[in-house]
N, C-alpha and C positions, 0 to 999 in steps of 0.2 A: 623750343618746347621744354627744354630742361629749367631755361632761365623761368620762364613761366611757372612750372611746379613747383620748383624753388623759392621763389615768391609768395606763394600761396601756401607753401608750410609753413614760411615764417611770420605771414599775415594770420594762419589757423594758431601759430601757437603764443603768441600774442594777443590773442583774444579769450584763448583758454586760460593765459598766466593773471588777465584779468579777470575774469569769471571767478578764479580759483580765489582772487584776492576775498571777492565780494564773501564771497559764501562760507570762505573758512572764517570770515570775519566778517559779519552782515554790519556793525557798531566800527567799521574802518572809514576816516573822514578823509578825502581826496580832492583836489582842487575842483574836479567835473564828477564826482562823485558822494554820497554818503551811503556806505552800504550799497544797496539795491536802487537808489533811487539816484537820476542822474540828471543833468542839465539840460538832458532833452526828454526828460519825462513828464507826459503830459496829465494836467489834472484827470482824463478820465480811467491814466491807467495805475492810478494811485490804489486804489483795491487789489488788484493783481500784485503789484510791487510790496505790500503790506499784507498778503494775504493772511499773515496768520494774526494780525495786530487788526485794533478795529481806527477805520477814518472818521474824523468825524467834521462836517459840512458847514458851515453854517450858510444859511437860506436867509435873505435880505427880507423883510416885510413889504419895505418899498423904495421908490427913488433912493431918498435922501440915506437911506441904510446901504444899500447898493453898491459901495465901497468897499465894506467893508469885508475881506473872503479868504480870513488864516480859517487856514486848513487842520486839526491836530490830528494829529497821532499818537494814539495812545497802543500801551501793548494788553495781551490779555491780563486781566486781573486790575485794568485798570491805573496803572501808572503810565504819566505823561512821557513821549519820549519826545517828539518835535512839532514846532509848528510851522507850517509849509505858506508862504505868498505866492499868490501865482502872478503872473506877469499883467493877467487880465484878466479882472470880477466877474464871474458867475458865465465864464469860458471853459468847458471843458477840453477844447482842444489846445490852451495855453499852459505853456510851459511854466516851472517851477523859479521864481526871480528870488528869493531867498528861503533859506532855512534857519530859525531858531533852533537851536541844539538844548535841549532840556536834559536828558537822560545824561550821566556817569560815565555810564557805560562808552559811547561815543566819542571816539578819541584822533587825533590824527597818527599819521606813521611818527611822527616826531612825541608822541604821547600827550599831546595837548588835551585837554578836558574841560569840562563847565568845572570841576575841584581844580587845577590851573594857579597858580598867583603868576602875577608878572613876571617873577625873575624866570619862570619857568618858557615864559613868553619870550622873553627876551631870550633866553638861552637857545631854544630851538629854532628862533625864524629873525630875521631883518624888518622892523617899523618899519613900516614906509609913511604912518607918519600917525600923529594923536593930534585929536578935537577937543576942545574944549566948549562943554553943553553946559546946563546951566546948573545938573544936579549928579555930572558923571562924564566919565572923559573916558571917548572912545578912541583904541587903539588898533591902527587899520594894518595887515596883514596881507601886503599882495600876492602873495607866493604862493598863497593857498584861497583868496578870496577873501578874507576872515575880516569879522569885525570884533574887536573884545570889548564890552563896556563896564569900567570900573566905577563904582560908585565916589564920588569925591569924599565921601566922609573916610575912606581909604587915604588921600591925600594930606599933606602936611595942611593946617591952620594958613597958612599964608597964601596957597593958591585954593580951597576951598570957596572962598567966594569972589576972588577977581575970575570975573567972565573975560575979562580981555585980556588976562594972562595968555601968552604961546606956554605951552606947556611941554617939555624937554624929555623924551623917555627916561633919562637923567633921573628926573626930580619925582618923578612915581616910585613909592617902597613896593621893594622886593618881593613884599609879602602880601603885597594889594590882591586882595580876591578877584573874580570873574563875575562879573554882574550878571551878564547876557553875553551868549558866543553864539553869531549869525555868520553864516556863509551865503556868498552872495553871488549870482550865474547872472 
């Protein structure tokens, strides 16, 4: 009985120490979390989760549009904060498969942000590894889910336009900005 209650305080206050995280900081970026909204939150409870910010939908016309179903989120007054994919088109019971991070303000515990340069990237987490695309080179983040894409005009002259360059966290300046910063469940 003891071992039991025992248990169960430390299962209640672990779930409180997270609650407390979200709330004192709803803009806190976590690998199964952002804020309030979490890896197993589903498209229809995205109002509730955002309740004081407005969702906004997009409605396919037809088939061949039918794909298409970022979700945004904007806060009141109108600034963009993210855009949500769901796992599955015009599903409201599908879960959240990535997060665009728009807003400043959203950061991870290590202080990551969309303002961010690489050396900042580099500094707080481990590549696990960079792509080389054909107008920006995405640098992937396992520890936390992340994807960062930096624009190649950030890059030296000489790997700007080989596509078949491998691309070495090495050879990215320190100072390269953040293109796009997506988390991915």
């Amino acid at each position: 009985m003891r071992n039991a209650l025992f248990t169960l305080l430390i299962c209640t206050l672990l779930v409180m120490s997270c609650t407390k995280d979200t709330k004192s900081n709803p803009f806190l970026i976590k690998k199964t979390h952002i804020g309030l909204l979490t890896d197993s939150t589903q498209v229809k409870e995205l109002d509730s989760v955002f309740i004081n910010d407005s969702v906004v939908r997009y409605i396919a016309g037809d088939e061949f549009a039918g794909s298409i179903n970022t979700i945004e989120i904007y806060a009141k007054g109108g600034k963009k904060l993210l855009n949500l994919s769901p796992k599955e088109a015009l599903d409201s019971t599908s879960v959240i498969s990535s997060v665009r991070i728009i807003d400043e303000r959203y950061k991870t515990e290590k202080n990551i942000s969309t303002l961010s340069t690489f050396k900042a990237i580099k500094e707080a987490y481990t590549i696990s590894k960079v792509d080389n695309l054909i107008n920006s080179v995405v640098v992937s983040v396992n520890e936390i889910n992340a994807t960062f894409t930096i624009d190649k005009k950030e890059l030296p002259g000489s790997l700007r336009f080989n596509m078949e360059a491998t691309i070495d966290p090495i050879q990215i300046p320190e100072k390269a900005k953040i293109k796009f910063f997506m988390i991915h469940w």
